[in-house]
C-alpha positions in Angstrom: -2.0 -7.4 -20.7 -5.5 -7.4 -22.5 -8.8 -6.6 -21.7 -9.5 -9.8 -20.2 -6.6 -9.6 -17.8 -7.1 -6.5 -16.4 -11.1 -7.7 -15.7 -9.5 -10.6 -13.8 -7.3 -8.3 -12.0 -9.9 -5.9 -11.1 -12.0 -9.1 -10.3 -9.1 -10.4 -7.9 -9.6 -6.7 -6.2 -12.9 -7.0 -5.1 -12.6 -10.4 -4.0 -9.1 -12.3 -4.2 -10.7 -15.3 -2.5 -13.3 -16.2 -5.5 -13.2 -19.8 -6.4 -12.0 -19.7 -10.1 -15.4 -21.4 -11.9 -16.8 -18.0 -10.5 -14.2 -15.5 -11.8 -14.1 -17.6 -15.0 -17.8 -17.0 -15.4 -17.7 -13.5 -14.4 -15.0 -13.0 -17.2 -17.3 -15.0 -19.6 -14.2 -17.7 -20.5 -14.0 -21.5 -19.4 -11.8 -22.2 -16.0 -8.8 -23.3 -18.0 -8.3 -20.5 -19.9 -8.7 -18.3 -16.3 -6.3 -21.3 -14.6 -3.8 -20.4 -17.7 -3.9 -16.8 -17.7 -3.7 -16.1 -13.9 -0.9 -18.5 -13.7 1.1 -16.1 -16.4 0.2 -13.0 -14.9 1.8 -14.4 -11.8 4.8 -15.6 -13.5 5.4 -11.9 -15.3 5.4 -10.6 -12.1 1.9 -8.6 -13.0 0.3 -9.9 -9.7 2.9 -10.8 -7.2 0.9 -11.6 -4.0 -2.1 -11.3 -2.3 -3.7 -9.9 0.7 -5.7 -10.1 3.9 -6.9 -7.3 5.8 -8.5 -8.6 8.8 -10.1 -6.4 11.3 -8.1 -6.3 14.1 -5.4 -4.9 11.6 -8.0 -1.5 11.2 -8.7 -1.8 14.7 -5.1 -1.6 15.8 -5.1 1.6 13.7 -7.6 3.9 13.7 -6.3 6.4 12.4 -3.9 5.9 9.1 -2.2 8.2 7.0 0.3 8.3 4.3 3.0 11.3 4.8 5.2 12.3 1.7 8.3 13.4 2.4 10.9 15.7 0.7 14.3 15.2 1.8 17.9 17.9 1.6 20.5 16.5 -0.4 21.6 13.2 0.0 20.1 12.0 3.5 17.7 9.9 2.2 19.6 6.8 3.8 19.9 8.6 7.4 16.6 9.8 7.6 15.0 5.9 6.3 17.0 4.6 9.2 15.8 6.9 11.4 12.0 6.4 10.6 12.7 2.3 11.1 13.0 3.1 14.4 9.1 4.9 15.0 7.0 1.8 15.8 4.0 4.2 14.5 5.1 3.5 10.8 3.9 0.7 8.8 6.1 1.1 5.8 8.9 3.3 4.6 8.7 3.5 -0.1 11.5 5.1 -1.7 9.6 7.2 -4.7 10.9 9.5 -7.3 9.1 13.1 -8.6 8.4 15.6 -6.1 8.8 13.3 -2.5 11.7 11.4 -1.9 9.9 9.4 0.3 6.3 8.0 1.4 5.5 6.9 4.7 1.8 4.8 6.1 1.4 6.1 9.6 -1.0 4.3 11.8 -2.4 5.4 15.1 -5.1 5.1 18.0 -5.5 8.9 17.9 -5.4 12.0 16.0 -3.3 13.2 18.9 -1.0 10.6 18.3 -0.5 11.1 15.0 0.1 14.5 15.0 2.9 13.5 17.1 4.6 11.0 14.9 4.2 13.9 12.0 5.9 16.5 14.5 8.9 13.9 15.4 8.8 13.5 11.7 9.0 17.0 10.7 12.0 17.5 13.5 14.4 15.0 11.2 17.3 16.8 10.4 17.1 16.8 6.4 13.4 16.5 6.2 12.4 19.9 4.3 8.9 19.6 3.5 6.0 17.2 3.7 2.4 16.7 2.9 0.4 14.6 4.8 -2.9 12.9 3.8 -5.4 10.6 6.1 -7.0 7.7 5.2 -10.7 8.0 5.3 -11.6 4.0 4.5 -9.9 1.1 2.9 -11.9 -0.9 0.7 -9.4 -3.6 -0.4 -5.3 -3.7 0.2 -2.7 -3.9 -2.8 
């Protein structure tokens, strides 16, 4: 990736529904050669979908969070099976480094989140966690 694909990728950020004479002009190179190259960032897998956030999904969840999650040993699999079953959480990652998991949490309430952190917490092979809200989404991916 050059300079020129990762304007195009930031470009996509801000607005992933710009017709591609605009992003081409943005990026200062004719349509083909914006046609061409989003067409092999796609194919190397750089940019594999896109996104819609639409307001009832922020509505539906007020609050949101992402919780990382540290787990004992070798119940990583038990404990991913038991979060599939908290319809509070909007996606379970598998990460390496310090967690062993992440978690988003949505909620109507503060109250209710604090609850899906508790039941959380409760796991049996969940040793620590850290837990930050999200303040405001500007764009998804």
């Amino acid at each position: 990736m050059d300079d020129t694909d990762d304007r195009l990728i930031a470009a996509l950020r801000h607005d992933a529904r710009a017709s591609l004479s605009d992003l081409a002009a943005r990026l200062g190179v004719s349509r083909t050669t914006l046609r061409a190259r989003l067409a092999r960032l796609q194919s190397r897998g750089e940019i594999v979908g896109f996104s819609v956030i639409t307001r009832a999904d922020v509505a539906r969840d007020p609050v949101r969070g992402l919780m990382m999650i540290g787990i004992e040993g070798r119940g990583a699999d038990r404990i991913k099976r038991q979060l599939s079953g908290m319809a509070e959480l909007r996606a379970v990652h598998s990460t390496n480094g310090r967690w062993d998991l992440i978690v988003e949490i949505g909620s109507a309430t503060l109250g209710e989140f604090d609850e899906v952190l508790n039941r959380i917490r409760k796991l049996d092979g969940v040793v620590s966690s850290e837990t930050n809200l999200l303040l405001s989404t500007q764009k998804a991916g």
